[in-house]
C-alpha positions as CSV (number, residue, x, y, z in Angstrom):
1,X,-45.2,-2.8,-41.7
2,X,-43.3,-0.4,-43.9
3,X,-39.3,-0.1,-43.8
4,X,-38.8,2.9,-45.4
5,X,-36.0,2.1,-47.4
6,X,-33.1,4.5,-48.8
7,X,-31.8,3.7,-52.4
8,X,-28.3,3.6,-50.7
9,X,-26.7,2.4,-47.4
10,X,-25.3,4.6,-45.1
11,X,-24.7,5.1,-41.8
12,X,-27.7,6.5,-39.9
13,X,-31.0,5.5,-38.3
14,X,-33.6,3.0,-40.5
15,X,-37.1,4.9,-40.1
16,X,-39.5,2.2,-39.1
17,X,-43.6,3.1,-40.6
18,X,-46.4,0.5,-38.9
19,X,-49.3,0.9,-41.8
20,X,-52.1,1.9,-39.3
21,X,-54.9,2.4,-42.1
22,X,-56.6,-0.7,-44.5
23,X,-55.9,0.7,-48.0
24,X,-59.2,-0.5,-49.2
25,X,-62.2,0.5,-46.5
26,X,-60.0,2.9,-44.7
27,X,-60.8,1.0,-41.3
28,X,-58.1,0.9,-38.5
29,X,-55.5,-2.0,-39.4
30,X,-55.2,-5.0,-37.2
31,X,-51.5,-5.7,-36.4
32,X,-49.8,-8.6,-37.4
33,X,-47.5,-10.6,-34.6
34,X,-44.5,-9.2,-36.2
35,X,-46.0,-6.0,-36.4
36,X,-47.1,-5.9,-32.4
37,X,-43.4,-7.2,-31.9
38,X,-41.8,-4.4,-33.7
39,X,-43.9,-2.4,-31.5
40,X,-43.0,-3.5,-28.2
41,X,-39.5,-4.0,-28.2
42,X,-37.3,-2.9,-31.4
43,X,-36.9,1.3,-30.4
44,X,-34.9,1.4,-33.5
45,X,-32.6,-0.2,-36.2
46,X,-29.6,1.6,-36.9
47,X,-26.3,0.7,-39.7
48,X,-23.6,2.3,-38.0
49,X,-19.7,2.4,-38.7
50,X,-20.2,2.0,-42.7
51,X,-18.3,5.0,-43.5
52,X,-15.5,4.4,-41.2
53,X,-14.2,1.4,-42.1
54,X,-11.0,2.3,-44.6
55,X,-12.2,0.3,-47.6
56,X,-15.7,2.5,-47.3
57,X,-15.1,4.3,-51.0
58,X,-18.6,5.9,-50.9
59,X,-22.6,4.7,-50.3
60,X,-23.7,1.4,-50.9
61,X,-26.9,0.7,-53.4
62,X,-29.5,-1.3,-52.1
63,X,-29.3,-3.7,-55.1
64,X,-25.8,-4.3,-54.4
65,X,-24.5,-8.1,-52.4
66,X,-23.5,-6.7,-49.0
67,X,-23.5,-8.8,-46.1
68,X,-24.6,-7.2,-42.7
69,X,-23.6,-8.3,-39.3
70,X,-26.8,-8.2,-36.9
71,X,-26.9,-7.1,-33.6
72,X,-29.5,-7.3,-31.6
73,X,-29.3,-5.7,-27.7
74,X,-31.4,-4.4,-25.0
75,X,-30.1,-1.8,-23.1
76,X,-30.8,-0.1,-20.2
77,X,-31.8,3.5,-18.2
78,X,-29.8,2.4,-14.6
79,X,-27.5,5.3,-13.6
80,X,-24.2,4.7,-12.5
81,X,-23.4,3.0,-9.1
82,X,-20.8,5.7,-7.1
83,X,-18.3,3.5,-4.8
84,X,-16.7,5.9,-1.9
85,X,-14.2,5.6,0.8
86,X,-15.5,5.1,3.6
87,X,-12.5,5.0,6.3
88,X,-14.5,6.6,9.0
89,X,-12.7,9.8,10.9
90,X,-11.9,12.9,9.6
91,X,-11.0,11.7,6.4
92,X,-13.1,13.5,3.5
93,X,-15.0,10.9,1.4
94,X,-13.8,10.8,-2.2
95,X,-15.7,8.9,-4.8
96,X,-13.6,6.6,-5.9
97,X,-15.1,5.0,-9.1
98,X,-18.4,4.8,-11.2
99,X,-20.0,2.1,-12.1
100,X,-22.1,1.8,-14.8
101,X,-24.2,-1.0,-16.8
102,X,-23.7,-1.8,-20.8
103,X,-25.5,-1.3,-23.2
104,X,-26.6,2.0,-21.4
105,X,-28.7,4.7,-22.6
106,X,-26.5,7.5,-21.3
107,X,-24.2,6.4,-24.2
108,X,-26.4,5.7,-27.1
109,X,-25.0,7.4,-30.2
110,X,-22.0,8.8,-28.5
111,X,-20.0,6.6,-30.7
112,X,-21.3,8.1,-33.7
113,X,-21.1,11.2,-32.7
114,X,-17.4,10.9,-31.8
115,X,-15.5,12.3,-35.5
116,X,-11.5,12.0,-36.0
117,X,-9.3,12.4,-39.1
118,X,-7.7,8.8,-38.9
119,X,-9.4,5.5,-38.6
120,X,-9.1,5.5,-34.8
121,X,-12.3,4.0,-33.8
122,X,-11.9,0.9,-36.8
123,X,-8.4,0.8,-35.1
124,X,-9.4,0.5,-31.8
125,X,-12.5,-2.0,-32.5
126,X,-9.8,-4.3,-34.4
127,X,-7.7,-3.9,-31.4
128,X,-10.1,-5.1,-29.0
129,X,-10.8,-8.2,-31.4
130,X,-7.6,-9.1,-31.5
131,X,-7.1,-9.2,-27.7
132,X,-10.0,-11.5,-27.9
133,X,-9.5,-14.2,-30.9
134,X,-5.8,-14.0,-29.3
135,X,-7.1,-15.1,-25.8
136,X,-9.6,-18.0,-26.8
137,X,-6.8,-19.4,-28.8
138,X,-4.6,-19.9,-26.0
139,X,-1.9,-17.5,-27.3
140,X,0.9,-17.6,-24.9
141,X,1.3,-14.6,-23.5
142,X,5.1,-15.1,-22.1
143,X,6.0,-15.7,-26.1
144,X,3.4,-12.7,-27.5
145,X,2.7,-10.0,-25.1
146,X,-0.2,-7.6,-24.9
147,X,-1.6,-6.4,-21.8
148,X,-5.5,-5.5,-22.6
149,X,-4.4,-1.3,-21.8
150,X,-5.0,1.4,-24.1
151,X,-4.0,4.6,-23.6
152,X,-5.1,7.7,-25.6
153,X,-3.3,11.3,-24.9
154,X,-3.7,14.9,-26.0
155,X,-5.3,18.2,-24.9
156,X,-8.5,18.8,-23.2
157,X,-11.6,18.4,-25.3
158,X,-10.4,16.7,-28.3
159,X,-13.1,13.5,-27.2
160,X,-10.7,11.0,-25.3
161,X,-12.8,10.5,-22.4
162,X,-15.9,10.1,-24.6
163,X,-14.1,7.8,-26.9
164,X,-13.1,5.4,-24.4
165,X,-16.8,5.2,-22.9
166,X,-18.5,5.3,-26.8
167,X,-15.9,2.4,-27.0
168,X,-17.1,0.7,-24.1
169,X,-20.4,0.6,-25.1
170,X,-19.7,-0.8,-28.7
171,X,-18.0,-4.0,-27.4
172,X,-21.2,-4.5,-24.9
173,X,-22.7,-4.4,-28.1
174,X,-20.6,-6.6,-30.7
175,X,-19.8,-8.9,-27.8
176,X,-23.3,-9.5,-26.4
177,X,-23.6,-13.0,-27.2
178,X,-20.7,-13.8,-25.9
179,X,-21.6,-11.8,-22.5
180,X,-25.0,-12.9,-21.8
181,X,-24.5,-11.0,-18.5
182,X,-24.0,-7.8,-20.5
183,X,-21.2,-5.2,-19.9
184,X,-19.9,-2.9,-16.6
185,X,-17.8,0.0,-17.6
186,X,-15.8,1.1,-14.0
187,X,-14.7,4.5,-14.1
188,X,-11.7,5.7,-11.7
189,X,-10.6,9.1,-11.3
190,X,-6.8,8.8,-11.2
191,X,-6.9,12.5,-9.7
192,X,-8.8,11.7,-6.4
193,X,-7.5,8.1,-6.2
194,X,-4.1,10.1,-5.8
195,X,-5.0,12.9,-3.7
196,X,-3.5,13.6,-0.2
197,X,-5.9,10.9,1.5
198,X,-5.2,7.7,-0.6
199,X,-1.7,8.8,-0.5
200,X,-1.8,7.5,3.2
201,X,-2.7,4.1,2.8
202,X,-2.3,1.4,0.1
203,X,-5.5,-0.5,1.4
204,X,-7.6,2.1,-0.4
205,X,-6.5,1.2,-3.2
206,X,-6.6,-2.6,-2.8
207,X,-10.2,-2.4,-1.4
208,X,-11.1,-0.3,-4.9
209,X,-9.4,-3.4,-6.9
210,X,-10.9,-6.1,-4.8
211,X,-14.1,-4.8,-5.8
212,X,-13.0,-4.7,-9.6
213,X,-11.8,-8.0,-9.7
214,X,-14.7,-9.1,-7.9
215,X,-17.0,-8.4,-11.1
216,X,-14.3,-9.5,-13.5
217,X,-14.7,-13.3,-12.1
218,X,-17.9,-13.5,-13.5
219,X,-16.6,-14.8,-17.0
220,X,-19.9,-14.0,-18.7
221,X,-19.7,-10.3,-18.4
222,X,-17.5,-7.6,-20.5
223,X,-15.8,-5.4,-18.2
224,X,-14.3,-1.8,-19.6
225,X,-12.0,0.0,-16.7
226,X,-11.5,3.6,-17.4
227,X,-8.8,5.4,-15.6
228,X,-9.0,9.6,-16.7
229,X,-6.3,11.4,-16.0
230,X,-3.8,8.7,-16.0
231,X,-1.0,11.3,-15.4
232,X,-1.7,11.4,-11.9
233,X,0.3,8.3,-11.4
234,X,3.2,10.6,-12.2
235,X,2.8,13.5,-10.2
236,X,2.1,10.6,-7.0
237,X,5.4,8.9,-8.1
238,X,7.4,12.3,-8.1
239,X,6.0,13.4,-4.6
240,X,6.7,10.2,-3.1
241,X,10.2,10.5,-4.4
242,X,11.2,14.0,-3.6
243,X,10.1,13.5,0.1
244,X,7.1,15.7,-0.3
245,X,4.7,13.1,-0.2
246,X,4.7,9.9,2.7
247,X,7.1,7.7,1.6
248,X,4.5,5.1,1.2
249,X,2.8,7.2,-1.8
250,X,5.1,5.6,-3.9
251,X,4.1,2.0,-2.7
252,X,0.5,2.8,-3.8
253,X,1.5,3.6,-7.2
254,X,3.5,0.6,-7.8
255,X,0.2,-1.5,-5.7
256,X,-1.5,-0.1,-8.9
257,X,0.4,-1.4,-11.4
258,X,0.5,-4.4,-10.1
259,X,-2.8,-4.7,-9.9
260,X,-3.1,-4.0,-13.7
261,X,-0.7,-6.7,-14.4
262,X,-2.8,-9.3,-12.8
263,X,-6.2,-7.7,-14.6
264,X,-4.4,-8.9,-17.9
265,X,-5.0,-12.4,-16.8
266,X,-8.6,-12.0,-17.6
267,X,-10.2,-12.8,-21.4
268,X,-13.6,-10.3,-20.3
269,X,-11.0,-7.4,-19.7
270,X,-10.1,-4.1,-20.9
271,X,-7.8,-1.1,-19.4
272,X,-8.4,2.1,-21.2
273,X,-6.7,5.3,-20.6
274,X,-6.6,8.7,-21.2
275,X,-4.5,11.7,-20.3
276,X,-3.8,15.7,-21.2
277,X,-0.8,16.0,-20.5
278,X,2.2,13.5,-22.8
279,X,5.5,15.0,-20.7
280,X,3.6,13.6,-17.6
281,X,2.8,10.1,-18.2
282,X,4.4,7.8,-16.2
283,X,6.7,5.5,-18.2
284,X,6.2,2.6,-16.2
285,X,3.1,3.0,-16.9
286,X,3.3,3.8,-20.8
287,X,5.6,0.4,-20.9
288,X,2.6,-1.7,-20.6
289,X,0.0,0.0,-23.0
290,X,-0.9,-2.1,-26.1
291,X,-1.9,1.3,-28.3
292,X,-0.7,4.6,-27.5
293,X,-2.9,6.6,-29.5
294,X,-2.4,10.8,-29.7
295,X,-6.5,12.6,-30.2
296,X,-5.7,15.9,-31.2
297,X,-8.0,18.7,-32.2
298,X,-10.1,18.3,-35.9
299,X,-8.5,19.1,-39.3
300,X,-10.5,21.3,-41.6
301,X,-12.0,17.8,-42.9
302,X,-13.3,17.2,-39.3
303,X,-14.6,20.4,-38.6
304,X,-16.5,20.4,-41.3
305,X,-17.9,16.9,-40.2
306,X,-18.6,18.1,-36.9
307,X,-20.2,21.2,-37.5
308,X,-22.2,19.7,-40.4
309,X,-23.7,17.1,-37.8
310,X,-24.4,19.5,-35.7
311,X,-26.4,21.3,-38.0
312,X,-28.1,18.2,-39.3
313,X,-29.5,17.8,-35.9
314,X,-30.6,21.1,-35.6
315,X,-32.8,20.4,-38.8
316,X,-34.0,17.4,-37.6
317,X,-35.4,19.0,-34.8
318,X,-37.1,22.3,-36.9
319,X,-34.7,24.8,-35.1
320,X,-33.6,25.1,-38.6
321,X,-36.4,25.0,-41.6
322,X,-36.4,23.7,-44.3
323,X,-34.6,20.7,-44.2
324,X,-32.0,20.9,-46.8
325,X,-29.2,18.4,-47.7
326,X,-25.8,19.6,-47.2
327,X,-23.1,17.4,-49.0
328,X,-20.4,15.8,-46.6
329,X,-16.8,17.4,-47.5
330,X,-15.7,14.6,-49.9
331,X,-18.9,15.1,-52.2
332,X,-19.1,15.8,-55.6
333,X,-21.9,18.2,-55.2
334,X,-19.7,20.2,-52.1
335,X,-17.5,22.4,-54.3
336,X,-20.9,23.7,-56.4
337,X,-23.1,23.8,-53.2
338,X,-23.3,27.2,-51.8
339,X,-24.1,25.8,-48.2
340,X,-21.0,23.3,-48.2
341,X,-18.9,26.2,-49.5
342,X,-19.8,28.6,-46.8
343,X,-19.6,26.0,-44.0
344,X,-16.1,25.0,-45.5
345,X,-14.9,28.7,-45.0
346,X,-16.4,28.7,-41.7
347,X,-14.4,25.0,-40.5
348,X,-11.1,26.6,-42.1
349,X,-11.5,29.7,-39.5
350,X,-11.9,27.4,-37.0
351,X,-8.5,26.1,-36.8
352,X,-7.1,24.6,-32.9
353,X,-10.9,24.2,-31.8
354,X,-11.3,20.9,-30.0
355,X,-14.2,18.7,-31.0
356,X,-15.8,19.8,-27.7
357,X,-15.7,24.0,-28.1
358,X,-16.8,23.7,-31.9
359,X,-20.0,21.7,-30.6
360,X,-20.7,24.2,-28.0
361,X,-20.9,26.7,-31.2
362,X,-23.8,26.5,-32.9
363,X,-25.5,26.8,-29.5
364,X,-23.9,29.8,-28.4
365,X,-24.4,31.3,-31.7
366,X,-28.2,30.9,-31.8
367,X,-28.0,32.1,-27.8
368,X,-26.2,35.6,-28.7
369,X,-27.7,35.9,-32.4
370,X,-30.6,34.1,-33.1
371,X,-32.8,33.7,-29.9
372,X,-34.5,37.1,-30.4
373,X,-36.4,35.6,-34.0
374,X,-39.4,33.7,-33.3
375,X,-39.7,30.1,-34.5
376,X,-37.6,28.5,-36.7
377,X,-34.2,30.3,-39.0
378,X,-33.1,29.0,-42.4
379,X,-29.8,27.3,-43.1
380,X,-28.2,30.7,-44.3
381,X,-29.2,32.5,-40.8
382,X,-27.5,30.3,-39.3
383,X,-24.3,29.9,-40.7
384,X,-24.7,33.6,-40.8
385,X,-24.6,33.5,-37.2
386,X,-21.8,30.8,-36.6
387,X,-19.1,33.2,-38.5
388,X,-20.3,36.0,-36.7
389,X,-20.1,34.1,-33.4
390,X,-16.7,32.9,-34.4
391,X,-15.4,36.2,-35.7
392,X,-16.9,38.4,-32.1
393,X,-14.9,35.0,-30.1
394,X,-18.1,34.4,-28.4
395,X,-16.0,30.7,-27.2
396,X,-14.2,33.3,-25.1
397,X,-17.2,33.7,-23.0
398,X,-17.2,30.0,-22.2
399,X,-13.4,29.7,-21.5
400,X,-12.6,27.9,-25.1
């Protein structure tokens, strides 16, 4: 067996070679145990969140002491459970959460993927073990408060939602020996859990929380709830106040919170929220988040990133030939590399893009200028085409 071995550290996926040939009568090689092991059960070894932790000063050297932290997981292919009302009558049937199983595969290398200018995802991760150490210690909780509830704002596409599940599926992860029976993330939909049909009943929401409390009892599994759109809670609160609404709207709302105070109770626990629009949130509700964290669109520095990764991938899978290296924006080699130069003057043109329209880029751009060439472009094609696409506003054409 052959780990092909970098001579530095960095973040990024360990390529794993089985030798398959004797080196000395070029006969088919017997595998070893560990070799056959490797085989049926590693799909692949990965160092990950090197380069975002704030002492991280540049790559590592093999020959350097450096200590890693192992973790080993299985994960799985199961797709999320859907729960529904189910109230009988005329009343529509909303879904009203999804459940899904960590470690999943829909999420592998989302958190990776997932590129912001401040140390949000080392914050968040030190966060969540904090809330942890904090509870097996017996912290009292009437002396320090925290209440397990994050809450991340700012506009559409700028990675919120995506954060919250990549985040999800990294404490599965870290926390899997502690959770032998692995992780549930429960997704809500503030919006529909809010719409005119749960706004005529409380029990609706009671049965969705019976349910969620239901898996939290089993203290050997990680549960992540996700509420999107957590502005909603607002908009339900004004209704119910202004008369528009029926007046028990507002008891809903306040059944909610109160359910979310009593979630806090739990050590396997964790409330994370996001929502687009600041003015809106409720401030009952902002009272009992922990972090209130704003995700705004990409600096320069993290378009770059973005759009560099995006084009990394592109190489990786030979829609772009040869593969060539192209420096990360802090570098020594960017300012003289003609490739980091031009994709630096394409990230400054790029300013107010989320995260989610500049990765929708590079595949318009080879849709509208590059589909006609058969086989694979170079590097300079398709930059060529990303400042073209920029500069013709091809995001228009996708409503970006």
């Amino acid at each position: 067996m052959i780990i092909n071995r970098r001579p530095i550290i960095q973040d990024g996926i360990i390529p794993i070679q089985l030798s398959s040939l004797s080196s000395e009568n070029n006969q088919q090689h017997q595998l070893s145990e560990r070799e056959e092991l490797i085989v049926k059960h590693v799909k692949q070894i990965k160092i990950v969140d090197l380069e975002q932790h704030p002492a991280y000063n540049g790559p590592i050297l093999f020959n350097q002491d450096v200590t890693f932290i192992i973790h080993v997981f299985k994960s799985t292919d199961e797709e999320p459970i859907e729960e529904t009302t189910d109230e009988g009558g005329d009343v529509e049937e909303v879904t009203a959460c999804k459940q899904s199983t960590l470690p999943n595969d829909s999420f592998d290398g989302l958190w990776e993927s997932l590129i912001f200018d401040e140390n949000v995802k080392y914050n968040l991760l030190e966060y969540a073990a904090t809330t942890m150490r904090f509870s097996d210690l017996g912290v009292d909780q009437n002396l320090i408060s925290w209440n397990r509830v994050v809450l991340l704002y700012g506009p559409p596409g700028t990675g919120k939602t995506s954060l919250c599940k990549g985040l999800a599926q990294k404490l599965a992860i870290r926390m899997s020996h502690r959770y032998p029976s692995g992780g549930t993330l429960i997704e809500i939909n503030s919006h529909s859990l809010f719409s005119k049909w749960f706004s005529e009943s409380g029990k609706l929401v009671m049965k969705l929380f019976k349910k969620i409390f239901e898996i939290v009892e089993d203290e050997e599994s990680f549960v992540c709830v996700l509420m999107d759109e957590v502005e909603s809670l607002t908009a339900a609160r004004k209704s119910a106040l202004s008369g528009s609404e029926p007046s028990d709207s507002i008891r809903v709302v306040n059944a909610l919170l109160t359910q979310l105070d009593q979630l806090k109770r739990y050590k396997n626990v964790l409330i994370l929220t996001t929502s687009n629009i600041t003015e809106a949130i409720d401030l009952a509700f902002v009272d009992r988040a922990d972090i209130k964290q704003y995700i705004g669109p990409p600096s320069a520095k993290g378009r770059y990133s973005i759009l560099r990764s995006c084009l990394v991938e592109l190489m990786r899978v030979s829609v772009i030939k040869p593969n060539v290296i192209i420096p990360k924006w802090t570098d020594k080699e960017a300012p003289e590399n003609s490739y980091a130069l031009k994709l630096k003057e394409i990230a400054e043109s790029c300013e107010g893009l989320s995260g989610r329209s500049l990765r929708k880029l590079p595949f318009l751009s080879h849709a509208f200028y590059l589909n006609h060439i058969n086989g694979s472009v170079d590097l300079s094609q398709y930059l060529n085409a990303i400042d073209t696409a920029i500069k013709n506003k091809i995001l228009n054409l996708s409503g970006d």
